[in-house]
MOPAC internal coordinates of N, CA, C and O (Angstrom, degrees):
PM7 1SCF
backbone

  N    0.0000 0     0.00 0     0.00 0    0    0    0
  C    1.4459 1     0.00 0     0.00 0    1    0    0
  C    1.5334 1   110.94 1     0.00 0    2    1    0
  O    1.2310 1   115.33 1   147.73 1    3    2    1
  N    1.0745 1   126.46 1   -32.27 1    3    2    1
  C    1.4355 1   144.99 1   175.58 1    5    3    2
  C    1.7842 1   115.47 1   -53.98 1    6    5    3
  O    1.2310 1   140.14 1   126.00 1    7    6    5
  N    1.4644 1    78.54 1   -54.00 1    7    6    5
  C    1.4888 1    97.33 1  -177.07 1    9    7    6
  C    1.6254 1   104.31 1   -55.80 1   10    9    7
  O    1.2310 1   121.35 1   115.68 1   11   10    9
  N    1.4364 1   115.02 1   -64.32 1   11   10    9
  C    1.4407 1   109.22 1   178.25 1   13   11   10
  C    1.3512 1   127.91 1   -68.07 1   14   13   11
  O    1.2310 1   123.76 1   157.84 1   15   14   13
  N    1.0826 1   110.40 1   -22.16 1   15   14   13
  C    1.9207 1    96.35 1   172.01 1   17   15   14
  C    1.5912 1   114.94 1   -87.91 1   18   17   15
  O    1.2310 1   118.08 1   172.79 1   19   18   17
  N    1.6640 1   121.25 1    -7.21 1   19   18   17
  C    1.0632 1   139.40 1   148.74 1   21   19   18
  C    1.7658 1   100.59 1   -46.32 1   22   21   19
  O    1.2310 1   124.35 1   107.62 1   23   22   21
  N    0.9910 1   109.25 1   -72.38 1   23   22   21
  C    1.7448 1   116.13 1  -163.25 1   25   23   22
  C    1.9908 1    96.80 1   -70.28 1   26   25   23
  O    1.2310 1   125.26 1   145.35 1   27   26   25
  N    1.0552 1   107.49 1   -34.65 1   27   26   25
  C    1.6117 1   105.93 1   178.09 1   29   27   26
  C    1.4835 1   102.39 1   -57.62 1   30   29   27
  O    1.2310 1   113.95 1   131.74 1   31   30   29
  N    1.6588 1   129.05 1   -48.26 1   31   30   29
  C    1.5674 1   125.38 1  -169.12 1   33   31   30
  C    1.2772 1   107.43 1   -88.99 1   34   33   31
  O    1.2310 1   117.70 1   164.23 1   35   34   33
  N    1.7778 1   121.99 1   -15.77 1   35   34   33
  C    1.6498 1   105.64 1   161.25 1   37   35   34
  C    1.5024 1   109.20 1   -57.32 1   38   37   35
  O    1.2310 1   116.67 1   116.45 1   39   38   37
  N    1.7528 1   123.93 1   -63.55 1   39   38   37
  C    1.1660 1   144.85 1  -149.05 1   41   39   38
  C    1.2740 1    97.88 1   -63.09 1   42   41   39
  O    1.2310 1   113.80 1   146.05 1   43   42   41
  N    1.7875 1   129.33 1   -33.95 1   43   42   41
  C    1.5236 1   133.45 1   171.71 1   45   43   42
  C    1.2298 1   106.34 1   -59.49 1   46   45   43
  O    1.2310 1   120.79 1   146.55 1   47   46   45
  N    1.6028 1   116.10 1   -33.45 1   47   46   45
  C    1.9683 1   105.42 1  -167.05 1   49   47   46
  C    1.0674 1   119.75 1   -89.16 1   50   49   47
  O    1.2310 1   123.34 1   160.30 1   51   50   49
  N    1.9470 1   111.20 1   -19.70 1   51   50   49
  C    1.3919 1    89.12 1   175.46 1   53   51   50
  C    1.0658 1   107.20 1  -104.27 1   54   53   51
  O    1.2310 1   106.09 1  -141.38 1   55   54   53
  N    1.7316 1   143.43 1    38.62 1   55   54   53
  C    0.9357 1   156.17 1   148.01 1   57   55   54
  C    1.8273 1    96.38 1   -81.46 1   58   57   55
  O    1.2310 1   124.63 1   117.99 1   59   58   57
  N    0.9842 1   108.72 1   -62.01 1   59   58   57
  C    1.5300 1    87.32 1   165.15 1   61   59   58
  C    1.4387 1   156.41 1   -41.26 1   62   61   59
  O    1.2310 1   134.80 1   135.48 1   63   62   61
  N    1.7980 1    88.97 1   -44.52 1   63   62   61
  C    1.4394 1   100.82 1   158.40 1   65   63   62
  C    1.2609 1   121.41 1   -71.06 1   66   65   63
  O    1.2310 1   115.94 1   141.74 1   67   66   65
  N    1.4561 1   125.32 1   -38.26 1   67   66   65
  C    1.5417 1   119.56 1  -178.86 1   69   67   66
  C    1.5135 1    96.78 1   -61.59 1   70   69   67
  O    1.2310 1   109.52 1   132.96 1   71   70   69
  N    1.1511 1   137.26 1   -47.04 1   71   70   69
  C    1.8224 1   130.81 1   176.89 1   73   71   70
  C    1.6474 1    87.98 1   -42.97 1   74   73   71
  O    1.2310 1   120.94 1    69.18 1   75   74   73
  N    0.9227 1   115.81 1  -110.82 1   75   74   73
  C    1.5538 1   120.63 1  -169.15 1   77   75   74
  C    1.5879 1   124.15 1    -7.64 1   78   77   75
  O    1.2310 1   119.58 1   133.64 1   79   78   77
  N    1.4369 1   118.40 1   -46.36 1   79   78   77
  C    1.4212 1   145.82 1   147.61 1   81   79   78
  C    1.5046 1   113.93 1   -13.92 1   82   81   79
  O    1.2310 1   127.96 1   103.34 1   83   82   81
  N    1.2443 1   102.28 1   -76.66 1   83   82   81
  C    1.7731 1   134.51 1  -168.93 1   85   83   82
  C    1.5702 1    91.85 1   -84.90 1   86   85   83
  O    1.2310 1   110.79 1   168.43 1   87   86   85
  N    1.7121 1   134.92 1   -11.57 1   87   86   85
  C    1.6646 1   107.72 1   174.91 1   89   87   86
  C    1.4026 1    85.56 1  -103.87 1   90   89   87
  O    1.2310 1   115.18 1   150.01 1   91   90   89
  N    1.1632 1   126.74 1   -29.99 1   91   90   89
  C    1.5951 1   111.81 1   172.85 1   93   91   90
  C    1.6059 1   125.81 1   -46.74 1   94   93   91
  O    1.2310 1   123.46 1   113.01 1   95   94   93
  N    1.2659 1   110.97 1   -66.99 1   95   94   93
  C    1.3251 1   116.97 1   162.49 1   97   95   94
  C    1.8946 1   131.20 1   -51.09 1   98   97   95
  O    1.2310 1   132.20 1   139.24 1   99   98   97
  N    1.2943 1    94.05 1   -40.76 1   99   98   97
  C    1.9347 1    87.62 1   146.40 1  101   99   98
  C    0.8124 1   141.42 1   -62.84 1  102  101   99
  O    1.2310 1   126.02 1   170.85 1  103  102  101
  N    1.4580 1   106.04 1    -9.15 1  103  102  101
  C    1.8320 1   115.89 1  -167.66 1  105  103  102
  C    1.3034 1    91.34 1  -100.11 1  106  105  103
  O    1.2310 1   123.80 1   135.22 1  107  106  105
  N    1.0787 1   110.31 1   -44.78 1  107  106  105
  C    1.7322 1   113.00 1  -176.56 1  109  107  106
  C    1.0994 1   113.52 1   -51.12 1  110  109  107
  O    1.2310 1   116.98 1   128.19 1  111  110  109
  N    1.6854 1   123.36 1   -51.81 1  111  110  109
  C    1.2755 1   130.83 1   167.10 1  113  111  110
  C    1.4702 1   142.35 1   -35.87 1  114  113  111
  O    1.2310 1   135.58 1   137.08 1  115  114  113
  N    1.4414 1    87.45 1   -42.92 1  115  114  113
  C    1.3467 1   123.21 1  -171.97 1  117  115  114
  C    2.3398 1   102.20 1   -76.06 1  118  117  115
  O    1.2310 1   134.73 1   125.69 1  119  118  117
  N    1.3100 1    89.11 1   -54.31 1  119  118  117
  C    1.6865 1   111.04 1   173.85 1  121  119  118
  C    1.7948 1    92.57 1   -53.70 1  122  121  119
  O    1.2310 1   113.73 1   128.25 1  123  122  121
  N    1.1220 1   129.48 1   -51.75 1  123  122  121
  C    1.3750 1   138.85 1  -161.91 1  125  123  122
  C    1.2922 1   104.39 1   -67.27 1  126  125  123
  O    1.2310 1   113.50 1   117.48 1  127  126  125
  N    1.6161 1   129.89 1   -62.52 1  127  126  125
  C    1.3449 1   144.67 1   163.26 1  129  127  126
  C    1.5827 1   110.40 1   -38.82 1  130  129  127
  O    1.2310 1   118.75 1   108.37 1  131  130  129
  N    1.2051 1   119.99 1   -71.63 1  131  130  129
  C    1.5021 1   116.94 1   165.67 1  133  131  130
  C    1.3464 1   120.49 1     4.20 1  134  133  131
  O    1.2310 1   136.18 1   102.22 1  135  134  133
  N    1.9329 1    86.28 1   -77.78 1  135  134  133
  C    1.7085 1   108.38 1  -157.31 1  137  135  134
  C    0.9090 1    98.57 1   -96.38 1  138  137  135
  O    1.2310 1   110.86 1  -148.11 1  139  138  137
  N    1.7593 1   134.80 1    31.89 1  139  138  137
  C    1.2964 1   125.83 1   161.49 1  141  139  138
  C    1.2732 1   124.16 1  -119.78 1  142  141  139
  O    1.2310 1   129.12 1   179.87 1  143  142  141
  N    1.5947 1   100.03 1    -0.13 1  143  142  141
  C    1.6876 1   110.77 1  -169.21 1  145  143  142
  C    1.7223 1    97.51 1  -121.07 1  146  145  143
  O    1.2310 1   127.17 1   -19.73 1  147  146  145
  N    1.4088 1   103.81 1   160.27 1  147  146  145
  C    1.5133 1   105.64 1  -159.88 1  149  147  146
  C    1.5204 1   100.24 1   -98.99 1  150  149  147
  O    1.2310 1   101.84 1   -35.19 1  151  150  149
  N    0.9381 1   150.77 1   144.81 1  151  150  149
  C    1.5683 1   144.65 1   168.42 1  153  151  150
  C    1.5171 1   104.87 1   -99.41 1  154  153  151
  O    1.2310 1   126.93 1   -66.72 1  155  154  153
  N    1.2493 1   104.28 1   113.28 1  155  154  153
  C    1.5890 1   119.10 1   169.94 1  157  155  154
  C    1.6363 1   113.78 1  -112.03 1  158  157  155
  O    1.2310 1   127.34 1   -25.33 1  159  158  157
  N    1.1027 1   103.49 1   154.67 1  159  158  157
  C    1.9306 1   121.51 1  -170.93 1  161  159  158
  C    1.5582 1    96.99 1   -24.81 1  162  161  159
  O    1.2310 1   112.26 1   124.78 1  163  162  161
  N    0.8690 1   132.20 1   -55.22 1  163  162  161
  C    1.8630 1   119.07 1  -155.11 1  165  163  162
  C    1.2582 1    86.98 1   -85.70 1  166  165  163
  O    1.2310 1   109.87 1   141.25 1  167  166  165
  N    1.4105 1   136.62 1   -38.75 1  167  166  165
  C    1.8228 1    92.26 1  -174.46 1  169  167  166
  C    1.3201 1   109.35 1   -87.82 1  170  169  167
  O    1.2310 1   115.40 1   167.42 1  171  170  169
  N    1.3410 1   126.34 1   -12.58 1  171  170  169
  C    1.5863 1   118.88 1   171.30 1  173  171  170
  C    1.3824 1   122.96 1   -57.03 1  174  173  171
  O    1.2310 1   130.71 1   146.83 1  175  174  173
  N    1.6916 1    96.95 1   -33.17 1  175  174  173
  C    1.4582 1    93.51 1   173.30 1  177  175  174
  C    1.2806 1   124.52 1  -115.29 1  178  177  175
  O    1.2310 1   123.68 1  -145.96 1  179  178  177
  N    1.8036 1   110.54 1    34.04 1  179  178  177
  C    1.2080 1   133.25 1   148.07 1  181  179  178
  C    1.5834 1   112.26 1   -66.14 1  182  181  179
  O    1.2310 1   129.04 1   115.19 1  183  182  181
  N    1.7899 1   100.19 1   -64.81 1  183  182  181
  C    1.2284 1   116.36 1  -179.74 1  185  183  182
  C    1.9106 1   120.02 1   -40.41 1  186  185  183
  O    1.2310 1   128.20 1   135.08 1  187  186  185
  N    1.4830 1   101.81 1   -44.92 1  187  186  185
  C    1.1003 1   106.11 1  -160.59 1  189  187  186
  C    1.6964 1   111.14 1   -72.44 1  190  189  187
  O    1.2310 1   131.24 1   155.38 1  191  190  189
  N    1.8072 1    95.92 1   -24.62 1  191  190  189
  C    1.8830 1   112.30 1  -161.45 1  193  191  190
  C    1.7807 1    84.65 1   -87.56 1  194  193  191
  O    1.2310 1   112.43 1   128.31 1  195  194  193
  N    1.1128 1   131.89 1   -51.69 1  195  194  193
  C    1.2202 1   135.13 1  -172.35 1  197  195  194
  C    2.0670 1   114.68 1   -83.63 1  198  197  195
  O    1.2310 1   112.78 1   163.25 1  199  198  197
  N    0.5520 1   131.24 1   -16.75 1  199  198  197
  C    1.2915 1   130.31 1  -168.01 1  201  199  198
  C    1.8620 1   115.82 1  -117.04 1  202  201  199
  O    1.2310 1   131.16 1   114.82 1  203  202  201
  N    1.7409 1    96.07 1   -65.18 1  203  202  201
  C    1.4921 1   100.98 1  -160.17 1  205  203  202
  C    1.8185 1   109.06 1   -86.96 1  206  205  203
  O    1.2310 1   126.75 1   152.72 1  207  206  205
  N    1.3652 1   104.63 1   -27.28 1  207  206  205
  C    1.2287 1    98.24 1  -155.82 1  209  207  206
  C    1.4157 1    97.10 1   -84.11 1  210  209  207
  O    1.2310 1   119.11 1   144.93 1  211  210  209
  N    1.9095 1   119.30 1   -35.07 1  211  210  209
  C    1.4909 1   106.58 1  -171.34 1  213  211  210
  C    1.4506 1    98.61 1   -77.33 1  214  213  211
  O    1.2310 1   112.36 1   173.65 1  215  214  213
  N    1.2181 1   132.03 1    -6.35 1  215  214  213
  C    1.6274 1   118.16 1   176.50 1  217  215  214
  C    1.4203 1   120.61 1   -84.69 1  218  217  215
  O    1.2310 1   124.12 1   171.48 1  219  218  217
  N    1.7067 1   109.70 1    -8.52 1  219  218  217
  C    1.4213 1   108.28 1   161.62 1  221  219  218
  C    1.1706 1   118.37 1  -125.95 1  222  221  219
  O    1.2310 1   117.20 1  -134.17 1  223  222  221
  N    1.5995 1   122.93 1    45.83 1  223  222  221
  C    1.6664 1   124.43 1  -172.14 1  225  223  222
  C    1.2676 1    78.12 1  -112.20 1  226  225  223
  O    1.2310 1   115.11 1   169.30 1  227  226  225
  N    1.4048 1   126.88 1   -10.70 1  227  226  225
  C    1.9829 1    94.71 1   169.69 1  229  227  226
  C    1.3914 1   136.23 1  -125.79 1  230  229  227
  O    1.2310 1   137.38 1  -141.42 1  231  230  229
  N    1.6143 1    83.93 1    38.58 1  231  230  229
  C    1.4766 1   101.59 1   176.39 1  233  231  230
  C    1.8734 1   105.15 1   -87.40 1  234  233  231
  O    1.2310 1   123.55 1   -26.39 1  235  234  233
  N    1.5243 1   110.80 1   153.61 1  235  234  233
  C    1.3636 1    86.28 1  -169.42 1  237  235  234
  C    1.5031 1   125.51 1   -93.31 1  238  237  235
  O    1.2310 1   116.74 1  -155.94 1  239  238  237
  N    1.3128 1   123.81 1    24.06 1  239  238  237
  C    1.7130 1   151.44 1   179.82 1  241  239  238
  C    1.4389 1   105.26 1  -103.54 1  242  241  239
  O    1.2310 1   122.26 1   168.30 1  243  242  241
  N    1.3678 1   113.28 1   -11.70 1  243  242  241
  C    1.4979 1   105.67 1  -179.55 1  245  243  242
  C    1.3947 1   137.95 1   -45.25 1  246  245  243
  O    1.2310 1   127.30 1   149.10 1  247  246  245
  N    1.7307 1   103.55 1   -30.90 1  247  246  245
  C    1.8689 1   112.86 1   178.06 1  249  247  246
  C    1.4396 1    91.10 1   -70.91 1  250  249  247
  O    1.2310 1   111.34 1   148.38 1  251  250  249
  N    1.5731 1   133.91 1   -31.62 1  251  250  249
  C    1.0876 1   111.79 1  -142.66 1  253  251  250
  C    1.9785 1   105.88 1  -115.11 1  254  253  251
  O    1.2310 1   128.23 1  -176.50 1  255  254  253
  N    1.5308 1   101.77 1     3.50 1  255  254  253
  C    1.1105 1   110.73 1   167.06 1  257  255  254
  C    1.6681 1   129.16 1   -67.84 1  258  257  255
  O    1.2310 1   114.97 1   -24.17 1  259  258  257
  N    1.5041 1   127.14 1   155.83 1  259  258  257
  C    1.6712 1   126.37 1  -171.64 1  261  259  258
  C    1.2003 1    94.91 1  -110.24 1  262  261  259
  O    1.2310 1   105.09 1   -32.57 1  263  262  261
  N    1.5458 1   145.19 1   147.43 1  263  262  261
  C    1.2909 1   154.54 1   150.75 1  265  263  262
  C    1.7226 1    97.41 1   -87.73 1  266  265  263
  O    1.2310 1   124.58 1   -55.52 1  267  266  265
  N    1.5608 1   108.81 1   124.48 1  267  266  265
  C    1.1663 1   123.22 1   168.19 1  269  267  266
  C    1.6995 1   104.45 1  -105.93 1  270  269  267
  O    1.2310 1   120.47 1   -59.11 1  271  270  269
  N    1.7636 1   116.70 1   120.89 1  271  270  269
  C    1.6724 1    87.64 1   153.46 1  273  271  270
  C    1.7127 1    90.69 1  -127.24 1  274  273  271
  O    1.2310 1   119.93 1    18.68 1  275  274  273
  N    1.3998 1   117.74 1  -161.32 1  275  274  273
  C    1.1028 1   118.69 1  -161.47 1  277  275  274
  C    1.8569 1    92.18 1  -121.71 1  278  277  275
  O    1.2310 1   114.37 1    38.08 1  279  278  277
  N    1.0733 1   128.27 1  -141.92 1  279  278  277
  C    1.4098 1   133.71 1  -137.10 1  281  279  278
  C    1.5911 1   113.95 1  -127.10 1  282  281  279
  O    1.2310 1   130.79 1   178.32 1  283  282  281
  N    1.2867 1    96.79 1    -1.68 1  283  282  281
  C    1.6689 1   101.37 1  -177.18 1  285  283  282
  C    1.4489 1   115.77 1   -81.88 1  286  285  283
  O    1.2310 1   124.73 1   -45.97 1  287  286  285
  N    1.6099 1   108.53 1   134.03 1  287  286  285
  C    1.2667 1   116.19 1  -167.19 1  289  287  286
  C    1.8296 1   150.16 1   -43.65 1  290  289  287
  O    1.2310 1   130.92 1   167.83 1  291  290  289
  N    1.6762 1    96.52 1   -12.17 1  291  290  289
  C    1.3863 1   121.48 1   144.32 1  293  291  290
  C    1.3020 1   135.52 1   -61.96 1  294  293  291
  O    1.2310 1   123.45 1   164.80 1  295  294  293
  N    1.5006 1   110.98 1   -15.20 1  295  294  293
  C    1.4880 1   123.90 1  -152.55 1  297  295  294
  C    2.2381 1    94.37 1  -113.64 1  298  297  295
  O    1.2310 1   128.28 1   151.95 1  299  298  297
  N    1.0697 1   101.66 1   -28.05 1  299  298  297
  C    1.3898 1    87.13 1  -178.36 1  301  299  298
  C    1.7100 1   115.73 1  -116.54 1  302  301  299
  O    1.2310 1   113.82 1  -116.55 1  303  302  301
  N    1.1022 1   129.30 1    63.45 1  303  302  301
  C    1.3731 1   161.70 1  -154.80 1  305  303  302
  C    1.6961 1   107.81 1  -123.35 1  306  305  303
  O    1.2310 1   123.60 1   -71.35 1  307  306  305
  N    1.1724 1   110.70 1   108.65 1  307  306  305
  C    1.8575 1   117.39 1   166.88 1  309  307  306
  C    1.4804 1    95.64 1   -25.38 1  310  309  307
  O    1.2310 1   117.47 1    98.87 1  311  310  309
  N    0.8243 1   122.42 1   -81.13 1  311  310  309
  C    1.5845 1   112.58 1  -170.97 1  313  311  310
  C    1.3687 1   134.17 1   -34.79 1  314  313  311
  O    1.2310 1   125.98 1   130.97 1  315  314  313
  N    1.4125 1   106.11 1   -49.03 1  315  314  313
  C    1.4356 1   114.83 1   150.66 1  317  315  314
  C    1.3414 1   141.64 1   -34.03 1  318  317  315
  O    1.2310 1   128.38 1   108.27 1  319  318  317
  N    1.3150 1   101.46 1   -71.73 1  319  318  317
  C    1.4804 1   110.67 1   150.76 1  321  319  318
  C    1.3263 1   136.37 1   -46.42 1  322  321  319
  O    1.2310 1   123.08 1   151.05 1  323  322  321
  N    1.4949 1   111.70 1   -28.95 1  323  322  321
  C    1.5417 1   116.40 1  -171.07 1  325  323  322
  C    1.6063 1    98.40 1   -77.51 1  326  325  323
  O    1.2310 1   124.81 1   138.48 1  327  326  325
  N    1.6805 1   108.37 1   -41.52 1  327  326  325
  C    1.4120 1   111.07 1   176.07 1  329  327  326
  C    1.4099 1   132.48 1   -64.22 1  330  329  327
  O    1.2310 1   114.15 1   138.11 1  331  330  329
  N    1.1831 1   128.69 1   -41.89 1  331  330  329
  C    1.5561 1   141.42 1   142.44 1  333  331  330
  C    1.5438 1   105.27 1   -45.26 1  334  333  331
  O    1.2310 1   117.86 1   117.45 1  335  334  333
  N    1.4629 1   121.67 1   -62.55 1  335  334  333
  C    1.9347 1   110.34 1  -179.23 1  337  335  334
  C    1.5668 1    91.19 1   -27.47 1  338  337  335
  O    1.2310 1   126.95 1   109.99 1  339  338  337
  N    1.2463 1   104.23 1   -70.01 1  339  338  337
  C    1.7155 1   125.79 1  -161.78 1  341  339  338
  C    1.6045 1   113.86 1   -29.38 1  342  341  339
  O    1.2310 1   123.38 1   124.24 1  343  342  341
  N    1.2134 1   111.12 1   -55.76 1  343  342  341
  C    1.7737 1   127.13 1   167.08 1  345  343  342
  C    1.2383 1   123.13 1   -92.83 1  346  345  343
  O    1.2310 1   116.12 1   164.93 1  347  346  345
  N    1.4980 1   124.97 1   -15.07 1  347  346  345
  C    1.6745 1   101.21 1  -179.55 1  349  347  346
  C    1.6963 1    87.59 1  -129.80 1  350  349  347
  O    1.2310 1   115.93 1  -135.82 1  351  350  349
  N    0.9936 1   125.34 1    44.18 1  351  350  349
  C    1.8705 1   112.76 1  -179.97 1  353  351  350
  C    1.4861 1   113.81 1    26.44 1  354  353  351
  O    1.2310 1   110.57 1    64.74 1  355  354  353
  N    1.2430 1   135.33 1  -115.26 1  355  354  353
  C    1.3142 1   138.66 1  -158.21 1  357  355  354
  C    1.2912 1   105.56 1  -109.15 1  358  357  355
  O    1.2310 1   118.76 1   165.89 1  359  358  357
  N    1.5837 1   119.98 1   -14.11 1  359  358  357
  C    1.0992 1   120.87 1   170.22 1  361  359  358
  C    1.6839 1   140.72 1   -63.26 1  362  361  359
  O    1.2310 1   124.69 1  -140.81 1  363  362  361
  N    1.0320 1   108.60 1    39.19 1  363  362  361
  C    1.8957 1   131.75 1   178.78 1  365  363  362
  C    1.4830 1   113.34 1   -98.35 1  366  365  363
  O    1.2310 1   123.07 1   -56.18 1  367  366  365
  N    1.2747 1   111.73 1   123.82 1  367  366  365
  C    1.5914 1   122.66 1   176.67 1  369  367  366
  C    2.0271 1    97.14 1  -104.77 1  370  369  367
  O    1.2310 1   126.70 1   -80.01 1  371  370  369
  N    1.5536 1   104.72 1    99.99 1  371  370  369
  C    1.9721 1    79.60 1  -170.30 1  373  371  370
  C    1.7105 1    89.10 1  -161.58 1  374  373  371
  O    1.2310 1   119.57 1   -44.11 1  375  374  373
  N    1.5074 1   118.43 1   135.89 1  375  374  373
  C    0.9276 1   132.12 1   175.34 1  377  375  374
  C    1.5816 1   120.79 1   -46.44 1  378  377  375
  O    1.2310 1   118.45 1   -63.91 1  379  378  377
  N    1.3917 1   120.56 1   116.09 1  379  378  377
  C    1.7049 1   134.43 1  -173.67 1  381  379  378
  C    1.2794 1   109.00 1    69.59 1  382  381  379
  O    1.2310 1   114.45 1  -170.20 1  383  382  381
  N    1.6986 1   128.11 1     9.80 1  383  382  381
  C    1.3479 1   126.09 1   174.51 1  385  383  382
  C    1.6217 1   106.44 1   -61.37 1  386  385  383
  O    1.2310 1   113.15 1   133.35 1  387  386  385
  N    1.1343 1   130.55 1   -46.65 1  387  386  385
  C    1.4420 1   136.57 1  -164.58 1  389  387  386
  C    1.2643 1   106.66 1   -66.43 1  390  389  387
  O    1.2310 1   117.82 1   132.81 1  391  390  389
  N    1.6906 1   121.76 1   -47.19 1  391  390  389
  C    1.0277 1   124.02 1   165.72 1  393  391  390
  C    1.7174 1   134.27 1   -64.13 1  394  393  391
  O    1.2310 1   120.63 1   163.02 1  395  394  393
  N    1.3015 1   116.40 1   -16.98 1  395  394  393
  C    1.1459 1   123.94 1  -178.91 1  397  395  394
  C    1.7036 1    98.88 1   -80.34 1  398  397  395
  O    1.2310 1   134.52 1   105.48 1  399  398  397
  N    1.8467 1    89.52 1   -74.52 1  399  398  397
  C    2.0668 1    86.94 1   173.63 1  401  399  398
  C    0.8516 1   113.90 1   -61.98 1  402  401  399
  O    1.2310 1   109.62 1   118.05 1  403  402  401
  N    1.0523 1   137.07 1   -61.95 1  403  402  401
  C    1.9533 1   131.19 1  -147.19 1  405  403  402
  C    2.0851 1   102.24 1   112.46 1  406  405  403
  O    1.2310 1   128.13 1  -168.22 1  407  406  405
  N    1.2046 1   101.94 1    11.78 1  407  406  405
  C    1.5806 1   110.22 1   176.03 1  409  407  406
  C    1.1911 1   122.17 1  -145.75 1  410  409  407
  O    1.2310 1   120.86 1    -6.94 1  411  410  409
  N    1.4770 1   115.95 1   173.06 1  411  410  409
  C    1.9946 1   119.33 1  -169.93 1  413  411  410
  C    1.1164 1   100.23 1    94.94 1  414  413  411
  O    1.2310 1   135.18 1     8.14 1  415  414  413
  N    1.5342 1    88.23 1  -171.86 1  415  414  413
  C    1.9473 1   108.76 1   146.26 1  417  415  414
  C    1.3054 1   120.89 1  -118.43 1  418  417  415
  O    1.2310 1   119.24 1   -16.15 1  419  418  417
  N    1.1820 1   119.06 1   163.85 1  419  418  417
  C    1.0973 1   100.74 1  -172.34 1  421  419  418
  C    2.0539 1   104.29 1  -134.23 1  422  421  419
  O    1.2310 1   127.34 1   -45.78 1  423  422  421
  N    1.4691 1   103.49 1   134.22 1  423  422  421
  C    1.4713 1   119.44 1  -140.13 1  425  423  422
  C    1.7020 1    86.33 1   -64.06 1  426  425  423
  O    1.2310 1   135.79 1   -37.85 1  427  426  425
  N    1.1592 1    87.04 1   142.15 1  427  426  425
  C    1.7292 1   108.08 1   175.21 1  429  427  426
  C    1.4571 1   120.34 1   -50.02 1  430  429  427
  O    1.2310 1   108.01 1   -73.78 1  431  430  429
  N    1.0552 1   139.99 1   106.22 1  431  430  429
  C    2.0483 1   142.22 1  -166.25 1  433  431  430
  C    1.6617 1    94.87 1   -64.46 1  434  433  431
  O    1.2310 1   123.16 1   -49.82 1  435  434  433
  N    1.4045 1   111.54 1   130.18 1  435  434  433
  C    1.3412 1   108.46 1   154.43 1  437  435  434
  C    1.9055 1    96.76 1    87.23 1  438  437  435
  O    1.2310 1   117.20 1  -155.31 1  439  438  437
  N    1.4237 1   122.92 1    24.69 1  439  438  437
  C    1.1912 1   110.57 1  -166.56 1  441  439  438
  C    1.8167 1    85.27 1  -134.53 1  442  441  439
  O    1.2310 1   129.81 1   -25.72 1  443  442  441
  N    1.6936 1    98.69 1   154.28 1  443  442  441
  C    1.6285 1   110.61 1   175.57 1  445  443  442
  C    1.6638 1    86.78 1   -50.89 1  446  445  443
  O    1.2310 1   133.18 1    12.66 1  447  446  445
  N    1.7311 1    92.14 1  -167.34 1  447  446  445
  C    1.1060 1   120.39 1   167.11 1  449  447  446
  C    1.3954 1   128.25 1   -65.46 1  450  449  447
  O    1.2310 1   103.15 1   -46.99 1  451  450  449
  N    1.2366 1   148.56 1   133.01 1  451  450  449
  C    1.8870 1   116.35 1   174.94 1  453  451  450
  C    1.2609 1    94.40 1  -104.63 1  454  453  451
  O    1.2310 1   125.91 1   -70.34 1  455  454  453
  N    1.1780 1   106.25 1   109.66 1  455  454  453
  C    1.7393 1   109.29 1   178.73 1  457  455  454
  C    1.7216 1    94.84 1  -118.35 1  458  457  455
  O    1.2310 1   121.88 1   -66.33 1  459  458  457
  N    1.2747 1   114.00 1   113.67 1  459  458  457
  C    1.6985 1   110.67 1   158.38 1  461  459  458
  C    1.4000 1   121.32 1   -19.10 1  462  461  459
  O    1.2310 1   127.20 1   114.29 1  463  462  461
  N    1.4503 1   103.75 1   -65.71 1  463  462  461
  C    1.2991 1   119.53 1  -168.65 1  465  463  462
  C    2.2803 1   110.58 1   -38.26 1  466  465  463
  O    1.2310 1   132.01 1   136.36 1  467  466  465
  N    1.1438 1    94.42 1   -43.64 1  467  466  465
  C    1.2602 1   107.71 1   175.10 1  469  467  466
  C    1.4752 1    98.42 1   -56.19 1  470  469  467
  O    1.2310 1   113.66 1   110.48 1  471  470  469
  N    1.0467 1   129.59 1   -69.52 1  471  470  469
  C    1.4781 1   116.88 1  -165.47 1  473  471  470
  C    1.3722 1   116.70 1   -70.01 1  474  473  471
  O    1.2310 1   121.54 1   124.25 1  475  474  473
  N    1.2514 1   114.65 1   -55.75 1  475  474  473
  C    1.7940 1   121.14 1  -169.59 1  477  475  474
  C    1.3438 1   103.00 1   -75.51 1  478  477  475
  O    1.2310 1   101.99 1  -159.75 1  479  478  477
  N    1.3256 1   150.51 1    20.25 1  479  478  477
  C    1.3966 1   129.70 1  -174.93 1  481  479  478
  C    1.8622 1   104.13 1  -131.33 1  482  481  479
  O    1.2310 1   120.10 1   180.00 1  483  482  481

């Protein structure tokens, strides 16, 4: 009896490991696909209408939160802006936003990133 539930918890682990195996290598895939495909305006502001914004419209700081993005050429697009105008009012920190509306700020040329996280953590 030993013998077989011995061989039952080998035959479970490397059924385990092959699970682990096969999410590794998807992940990899997945990491690979990423950084191989270019993100242009409609899926960013797929991403942003579908993904980011309903996952933080119910936090309860949300009216009073700023959307920062930085300067890459997906990111400063009428559309973009119209969609962020749409959810954060004037509250956008984003390269040529100021100049397009006439509102925000508009992110410093030639400057790192300003990510909070850098300072407060």
């Amino acid at each position: 009896m030993r013998t077989v539930a011995t061989s039952a918890r080998a035959k479970y682990m490397q059924y385990l490991e092959s699970e682990r195996s096969k999410e590794k290598t998807e992940t990899k895939q997945l990491k690979r696909k990423a950084l191989e495909e270019t993100v242009n305006s409609a899926q960013y502001v797929e991403a942003l209408r579908n993904q980011f914004i309903p996952a933080i419209q119910s936090e309860p700081d949300f009216e009073s939160m700023w959307f920062m993005q930085d300067g890459a050429t997906p990111h400063h697009t009428n559309e973009v802006f119209d969609l962020l105008e749409e959810h954060f009012d004037e509250r956008i920190v984003a390269l040529g936003y100021p100049k397009l509306k006439n509102m925000g700020i508009d992110w410093p040329p030639y400057s790192p990133d300003l990510n909070p996280c850098d300072s407060f953590l």
